[in-house]
C-alpha positions as CSV (number, residue, x, y, z in Angstrom):
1,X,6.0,-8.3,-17.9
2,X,4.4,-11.8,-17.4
3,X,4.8,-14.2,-15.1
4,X,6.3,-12.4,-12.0
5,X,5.0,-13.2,-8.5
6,X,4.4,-10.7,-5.5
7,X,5.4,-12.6,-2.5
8,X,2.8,-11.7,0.2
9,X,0.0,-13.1,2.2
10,X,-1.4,-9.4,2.4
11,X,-4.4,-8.8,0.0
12,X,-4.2,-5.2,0.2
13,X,-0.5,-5.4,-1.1
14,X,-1.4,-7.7,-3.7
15,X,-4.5,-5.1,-5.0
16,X,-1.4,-1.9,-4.9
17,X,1.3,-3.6,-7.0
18,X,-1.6,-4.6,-9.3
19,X,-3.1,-0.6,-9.6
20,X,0.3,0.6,-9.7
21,X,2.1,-2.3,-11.6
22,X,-1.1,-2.3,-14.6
23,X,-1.8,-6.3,-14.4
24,X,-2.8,-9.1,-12.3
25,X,-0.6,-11.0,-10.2
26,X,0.1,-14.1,-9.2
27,X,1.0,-14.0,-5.3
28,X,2.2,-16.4,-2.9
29,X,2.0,-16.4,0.7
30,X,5.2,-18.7,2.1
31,X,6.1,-19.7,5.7
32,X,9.8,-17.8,5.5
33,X,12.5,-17.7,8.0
34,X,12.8,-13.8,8.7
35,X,15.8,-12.4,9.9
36,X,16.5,-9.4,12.1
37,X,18.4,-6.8,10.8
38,X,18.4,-2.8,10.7
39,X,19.5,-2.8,7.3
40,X,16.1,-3.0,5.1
41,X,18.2,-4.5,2.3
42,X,19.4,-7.0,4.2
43,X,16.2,-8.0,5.1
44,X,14.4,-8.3,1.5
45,X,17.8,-9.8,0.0
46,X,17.1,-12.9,2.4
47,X,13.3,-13.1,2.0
48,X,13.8,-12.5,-2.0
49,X,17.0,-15.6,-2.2
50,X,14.3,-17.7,0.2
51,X,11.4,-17.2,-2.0
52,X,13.3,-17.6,-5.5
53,X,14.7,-20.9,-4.5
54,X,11.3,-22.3,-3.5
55,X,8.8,-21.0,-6.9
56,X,11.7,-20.8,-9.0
57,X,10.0,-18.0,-11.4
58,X,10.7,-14.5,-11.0
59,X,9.5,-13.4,-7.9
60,X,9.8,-9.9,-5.7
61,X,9.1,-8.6,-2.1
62,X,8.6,-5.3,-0.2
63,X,9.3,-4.4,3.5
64,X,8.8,-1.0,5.1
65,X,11.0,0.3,7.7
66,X,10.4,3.7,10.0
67,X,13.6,5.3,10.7
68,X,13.9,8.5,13.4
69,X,15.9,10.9,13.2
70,X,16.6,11.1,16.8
71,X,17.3,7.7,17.2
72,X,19.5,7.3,14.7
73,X,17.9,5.2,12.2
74,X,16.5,2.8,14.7
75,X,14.0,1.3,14.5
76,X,14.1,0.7,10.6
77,X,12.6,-2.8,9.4
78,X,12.0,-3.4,13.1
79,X,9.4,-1.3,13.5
80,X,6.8,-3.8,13.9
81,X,8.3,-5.1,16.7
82,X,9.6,-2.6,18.0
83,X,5.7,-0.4,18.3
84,X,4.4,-4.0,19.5
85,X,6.5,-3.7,22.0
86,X,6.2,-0.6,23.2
87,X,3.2,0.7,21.7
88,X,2.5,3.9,19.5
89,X,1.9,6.4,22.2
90,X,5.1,5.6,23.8
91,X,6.6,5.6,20.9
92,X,5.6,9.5,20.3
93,X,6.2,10.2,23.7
94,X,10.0,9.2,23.4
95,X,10.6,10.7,19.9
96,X,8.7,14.2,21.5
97,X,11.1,14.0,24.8
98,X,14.2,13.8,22.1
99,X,13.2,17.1,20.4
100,X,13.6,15.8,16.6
101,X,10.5,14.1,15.3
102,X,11.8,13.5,11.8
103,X,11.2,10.6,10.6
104,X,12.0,8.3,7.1
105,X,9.1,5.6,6.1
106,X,11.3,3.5,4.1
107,X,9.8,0.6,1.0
108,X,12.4,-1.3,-0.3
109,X,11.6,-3.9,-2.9
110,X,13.4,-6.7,-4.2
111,X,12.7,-8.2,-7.8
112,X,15.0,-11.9,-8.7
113,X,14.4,-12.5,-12.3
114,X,15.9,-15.9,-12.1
115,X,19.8,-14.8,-12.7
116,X,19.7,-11.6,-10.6
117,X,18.1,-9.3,-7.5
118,X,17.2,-5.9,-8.1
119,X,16.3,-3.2,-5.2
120,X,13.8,-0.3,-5.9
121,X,13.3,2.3,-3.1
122,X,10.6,4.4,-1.9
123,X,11.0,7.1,0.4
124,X,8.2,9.4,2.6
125,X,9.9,11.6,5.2
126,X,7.6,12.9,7.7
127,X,7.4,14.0,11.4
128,X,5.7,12.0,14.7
129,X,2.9,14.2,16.2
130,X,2.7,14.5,19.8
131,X,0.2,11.9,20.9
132,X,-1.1,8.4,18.0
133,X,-4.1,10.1,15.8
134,X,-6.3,8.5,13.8
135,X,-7.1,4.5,13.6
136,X,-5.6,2.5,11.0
137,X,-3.1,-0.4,10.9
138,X,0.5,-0.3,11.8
139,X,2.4,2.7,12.5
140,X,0.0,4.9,10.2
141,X,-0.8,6.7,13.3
142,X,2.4,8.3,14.1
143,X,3.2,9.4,10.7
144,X,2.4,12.6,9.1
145,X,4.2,13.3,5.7
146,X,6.0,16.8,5.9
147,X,4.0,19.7,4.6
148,X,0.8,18.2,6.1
149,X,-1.1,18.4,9.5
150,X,-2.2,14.8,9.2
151,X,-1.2,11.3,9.9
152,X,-1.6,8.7,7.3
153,X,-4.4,7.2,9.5
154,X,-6.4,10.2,9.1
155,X,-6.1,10.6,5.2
156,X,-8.4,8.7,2.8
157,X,-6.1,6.0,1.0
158,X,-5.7,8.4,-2.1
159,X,-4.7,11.1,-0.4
160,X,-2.1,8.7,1.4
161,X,-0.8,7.3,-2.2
162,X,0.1,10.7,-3.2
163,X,2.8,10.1,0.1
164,X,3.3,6.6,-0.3
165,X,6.7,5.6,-0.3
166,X,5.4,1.4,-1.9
167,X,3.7,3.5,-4.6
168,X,7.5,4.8,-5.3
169,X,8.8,2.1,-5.3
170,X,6.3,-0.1,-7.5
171,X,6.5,2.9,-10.0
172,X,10.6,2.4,-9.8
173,X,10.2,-1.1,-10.7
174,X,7.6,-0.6,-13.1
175,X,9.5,1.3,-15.2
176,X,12.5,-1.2,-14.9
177,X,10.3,-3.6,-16.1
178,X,9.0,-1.6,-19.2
179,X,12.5,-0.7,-20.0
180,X,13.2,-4.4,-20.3
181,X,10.1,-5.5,-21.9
């Protein structure tokens, strides 16, 4: 599996694909052009092609998109946007007024061995509780995984991995990678 790069500024991203990936990466932070797009594919196909081009050694990206049920999707990969925007508790109170508080945490990662890109999925579905609870980063707040009472803010981070749609999706590609080793 050597010489892959994790494109990501994000340290605590870099220390996840390593637990769950079994080795040490090399990891680049790059000043991409980001599109906008609801379609979390779209949007890791054109960081993946961007970062490839640039490092030219096999290279691969993840991005997370939150998709209610009630608003059909939206926002997906614009969530971060979309909760700056507006905030969290407004955010709750909207998805509570529209009396469906499913929602899909979506990871989906892109891998470009140098001839090809690859997409790996992971997939936590979940409800939004009434009001933001707990303090973490990011949307963490307004997510509880179904079958649970709590958000992922309020869960110790190994309690949250059990949930975590990256950890599916690093364990997807891992074993794409040790069936190619």
């Amino acid at each position: 599996m050597g010489g892959i790069v994790l494109l990501t500024g994000n340290l605590n991203k870099v220390r996840e694909a390593e637990s769950i990936l079994g080795r040490t990466l090399e990891h680049y932070a790059l000043d991409l052009e980001e599109i906008q797009s609801v379609t979390p594919q779209d949007v890791v196909a054109h960081k993946i092609n961007q970062a490839y081009a640039i490092l030219k050694k096999p290279v691969f990206v993840w991005d997370v998109s939150l998709e209610f049920e009630a608003l059909n999707g939206f926002p997906g990969p614009l969530i971060k946007f979309f909760y700056e925007t507006v905030g969290l508790e407004t955010i709750c109170s909207i998805i509570n007024n529209l009396k469906n508080t499913d929602v899909t945490a979506r990871t989906t990662l892109g891998y470009h061995d140098g001839r090809d890109v690859h997409y790996f999925e992971g997939v936590a579905r979940g409800r939004v509780p009434k009001k933001p609870q707990g303090t973490h980063w990011a949307w963490d707040p307004i997510f509880i995984p179904h079958g649970k009472t709590r958000t992922f803010a309020q869960m110790s981070l190994a309690e949250k991995n059990e949930y975590s749609m990256h950890k599916k999706a690093l364990e997807a590609f891992r074993t794409y990678l040790e069936t190619r080793a």
